[in-house]
C-alpha positions, 0 to 999 in steps of 0.5 A: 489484511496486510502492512504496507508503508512508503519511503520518500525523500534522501536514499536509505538501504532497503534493511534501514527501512524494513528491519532496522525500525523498533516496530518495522514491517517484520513484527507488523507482519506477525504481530500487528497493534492497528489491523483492523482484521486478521491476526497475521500477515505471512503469506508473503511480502514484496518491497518495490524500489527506484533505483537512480534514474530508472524504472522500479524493481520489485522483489515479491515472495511468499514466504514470510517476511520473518522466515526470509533469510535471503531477503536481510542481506539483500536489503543492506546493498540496495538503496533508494530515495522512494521504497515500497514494503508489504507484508501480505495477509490473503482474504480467504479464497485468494491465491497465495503465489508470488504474483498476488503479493504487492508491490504491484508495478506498471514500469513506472509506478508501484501499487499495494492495497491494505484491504480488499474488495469484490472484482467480481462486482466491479468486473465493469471497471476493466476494460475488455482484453486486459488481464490482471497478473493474477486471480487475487482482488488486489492484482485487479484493483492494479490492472484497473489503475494501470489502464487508467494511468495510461491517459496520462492523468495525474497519479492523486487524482486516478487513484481518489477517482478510482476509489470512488468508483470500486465503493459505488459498485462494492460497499463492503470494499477496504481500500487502504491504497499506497501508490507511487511515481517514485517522487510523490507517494499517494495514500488512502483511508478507507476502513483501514489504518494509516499515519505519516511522519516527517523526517528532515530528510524525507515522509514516512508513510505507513498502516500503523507507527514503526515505533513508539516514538514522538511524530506518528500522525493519524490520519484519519478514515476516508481521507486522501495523503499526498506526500513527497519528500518535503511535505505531506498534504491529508484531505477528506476524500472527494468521492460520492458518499456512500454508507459504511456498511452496517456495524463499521465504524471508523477507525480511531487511534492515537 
């Protein structure tokens, strides 16, 4: 499984964002409190961001985020209003390259999935002659949301649609999704964790709390976040039912 969280609101450094929190996204990699599967994500990281007024950058590795000594001095030059993190945990079988680590990018939107999914069973969903960056679950899940983002439908609305569609074909999927545009932030609940809190200057929203302080809000499973810099709307997810498989329960924690 992995630890994703996204960044909206005034411009804070990469190194404030990942490495200055009590429980940032370096001891969620190697020691989460919330994951709901596997004990360690250290098959690499990746952090996505929008620099002023130009399309995302991405910097993805395998090498452990706790290992990584390059990537804290990067951290501390670079600046953004909207920033993506994720420490990558890999399902049994998939690659460990670069290529398989989100953040996942279009040129205008950034993609990570916490969970996983068969592309073997929803193969259907990709179009012919499109070909994900890589053999891992979550490079399709992004070449499927690319193709679609492509009609020009707004960013909340793709990824609920696309949600219903991948549990309609794989009832066994986790598909805690956390896309951007880089001024709204849409997030999922599927099978996974996920919670927010609201800062005067900007939405923090993540897989689990970033420190033990007051503010952390869960949200619940099988919902739909939409946040920006100033607000944060969370909505039961409009989707066709389709039944937990057998033994799962929803997630609970406060």
């Amino acid at each position: 499984m992995c630890r994703h969280f996204a960044w909206v609101g005034s411009s804070r450094t990469l190194h404030e964002l990942f490495f200055a929190p009590a429980y940032g996204l370096p001891r969620q990699a190697r020691a989460p409190r919330w994951q709901q599967a596997g004990l360690v994500n250290g098959d690499g990281f990746g952090a996505g961001w929008y620099p002023a007024g130009g399309a995302p950058a991405v910097f993805r590795t395998t090498v452990p985020i706790w290992e990584d000594s390059a990537f804290p001095l990067m951290a501390a030059d670079i600046a953004a209003g909207c920033v993506v993190g994720a420490a990558r945990g890999a399902s049994p079988g998939m690659p460990i390259e670069e290529a398989a680590n989100a953040p996942f990018t279009d040129g205008r939107h950034l993609l990570s999935l916490n969970g996983h999914l068969d592309a073997g069973l929803t193969a259907p969903l990709l179009e012919p002659g499109r070909a994900p960056e890589s053999a891992c679950d979550s490079a399709f899940l992004a070449a499927v949301l690319w193709q679609r983002l492509e009609t020009g439908r707004p960013l909340a609305e793709t990824v609920e649609d696309l949600l219903g569609d991948i549990a309609a074909l794989d009832a066994n999927a986790c598909l805690n999704m956390l896309a951007t545009d880089g001024g709204v932030v849409v997030a999922t609940t599927w099978a996974e964790t996920l919670c927010y809190r609201r800062h005067q200057d900007g939405v923090l929203v993540a897989s689990e709390p970033h420190d033990d302080e007051d503010g952390w809000v869960t949200v619940p499973d099988r919902c739909l976040l939409v946040a920006d810099a100033s607000s944060v709307e969370v909505r039961p997810l409009a989707v066709r039912r389709v039944p937990r498989p057998a033994g799962e329960t929803a997630v609970q924690h406060q």
